[in-house]
N, C-alpha and C positions, 0 to 999 in steps of 0.2 A: 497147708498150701500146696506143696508135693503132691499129695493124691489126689488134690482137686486138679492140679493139671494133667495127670496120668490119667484123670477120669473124661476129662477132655480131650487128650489123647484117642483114648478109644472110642471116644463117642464123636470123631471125625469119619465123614462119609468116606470110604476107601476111592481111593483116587485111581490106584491102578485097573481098577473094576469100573472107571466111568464111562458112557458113552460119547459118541459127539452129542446125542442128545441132548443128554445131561449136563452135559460141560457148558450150556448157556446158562441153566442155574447152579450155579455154585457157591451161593450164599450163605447155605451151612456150613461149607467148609473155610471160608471170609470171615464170617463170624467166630468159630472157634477157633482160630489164629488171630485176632483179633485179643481175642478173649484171654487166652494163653499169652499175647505179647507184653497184658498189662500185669504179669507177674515179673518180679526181679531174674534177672539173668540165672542167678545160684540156685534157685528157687527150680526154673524152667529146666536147669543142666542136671540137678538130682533127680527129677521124674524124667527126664531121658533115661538118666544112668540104671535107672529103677523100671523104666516101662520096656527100655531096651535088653535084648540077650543074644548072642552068638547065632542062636539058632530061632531070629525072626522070621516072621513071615512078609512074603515081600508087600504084602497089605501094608506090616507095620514098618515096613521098612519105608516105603510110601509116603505115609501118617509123617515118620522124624524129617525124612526130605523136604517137606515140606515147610515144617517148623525150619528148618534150619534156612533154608533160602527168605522165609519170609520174617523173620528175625533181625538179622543183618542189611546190612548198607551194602551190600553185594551189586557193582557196577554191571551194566546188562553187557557188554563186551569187554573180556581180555584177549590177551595175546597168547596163544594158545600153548607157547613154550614155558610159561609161567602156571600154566593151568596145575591143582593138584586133583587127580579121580581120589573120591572119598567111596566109589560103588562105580558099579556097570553098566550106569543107565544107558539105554539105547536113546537114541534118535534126539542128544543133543546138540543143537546147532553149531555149525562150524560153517567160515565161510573168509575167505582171506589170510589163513594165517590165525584165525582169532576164533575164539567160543564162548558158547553163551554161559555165562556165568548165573546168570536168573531167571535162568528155565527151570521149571514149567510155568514161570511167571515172565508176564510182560507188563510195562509201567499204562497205566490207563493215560487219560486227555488230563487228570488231577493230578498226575504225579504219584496215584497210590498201585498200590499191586493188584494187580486182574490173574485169576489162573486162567489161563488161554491154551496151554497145550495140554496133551492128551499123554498118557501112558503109553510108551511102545515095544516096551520091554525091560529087558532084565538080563545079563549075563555076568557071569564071575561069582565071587568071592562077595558075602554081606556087606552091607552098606553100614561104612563107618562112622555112624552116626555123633558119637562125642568127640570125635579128631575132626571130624568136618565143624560142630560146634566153637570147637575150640581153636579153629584157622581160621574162621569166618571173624570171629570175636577181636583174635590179634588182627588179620589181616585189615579188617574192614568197621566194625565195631559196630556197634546196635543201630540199627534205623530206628531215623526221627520221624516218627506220626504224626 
């Protein structure tokens, strides 16, 4: 079950590489999140710990951000003093005092997740993919599909 998510993993379109073009079909990458949500949590956290390494590329670093936002019950605004950076995404929302907490997703007309933003960078230090997994998990706990 681990390599079959790892193999899903990489077989997600890279996000940081999208266009706006593109970003109206995003189906493939719905699908294999989707796909990957319907394995157990321990299952999903060992092919991170496995697909993931120190010296990712920010494609795959992309690929985990994704899984980890689209995993969890992550509210679309906090209060930005509460925020914790798990990486150095550029061009996350802030507006009031508060941040978007489910970017690059936004909630569709159904309730379900749409990716609606685009990649606009990247700076610092790798993105912390099993500390962000495992703060999402205590803090918020698994979304209900």
């Amino acid at each position: 079950m681990v390599q079959h998510v790892i193999s899903k993993l990489q077989e997600m379109p890279v996000w940081t590489n999208i266009s706006t073009e593109e970003m109206i079909n995003l189906n493939k990458t719905l699908d294999i999140l989707s796909e990957i949500d319907r394995y157990p949590l321990d299952v999903i956290r060992k092919a991170i710990s496995i697909f993931y390494k120190s010296t990712a590329s920010l494609e795959d670093m992309g690929r985990l951000l994704l899984v980890n936002k689209f995993l969890f019950d992550l509210p679309e605004w906090i209060p930005i003093n509460s925020y914790r950076r798990f990486g150095g995404w550029l061009g996350v929302p802030e507006e009031q005092c508060r941040i978007n907490l489910l970017w690059p997703f936004s909630r569709g007309e159904d309730g379900s997740l749409v990716l609606t933003k685009r990649f606009t960078g990247y700076m610092g230090e790798a993105y912390l993919a099993l500390e962000a997994f495992d703060y999402y998990l205590k803090s918020y706990g698994r979304r209900n599909v």
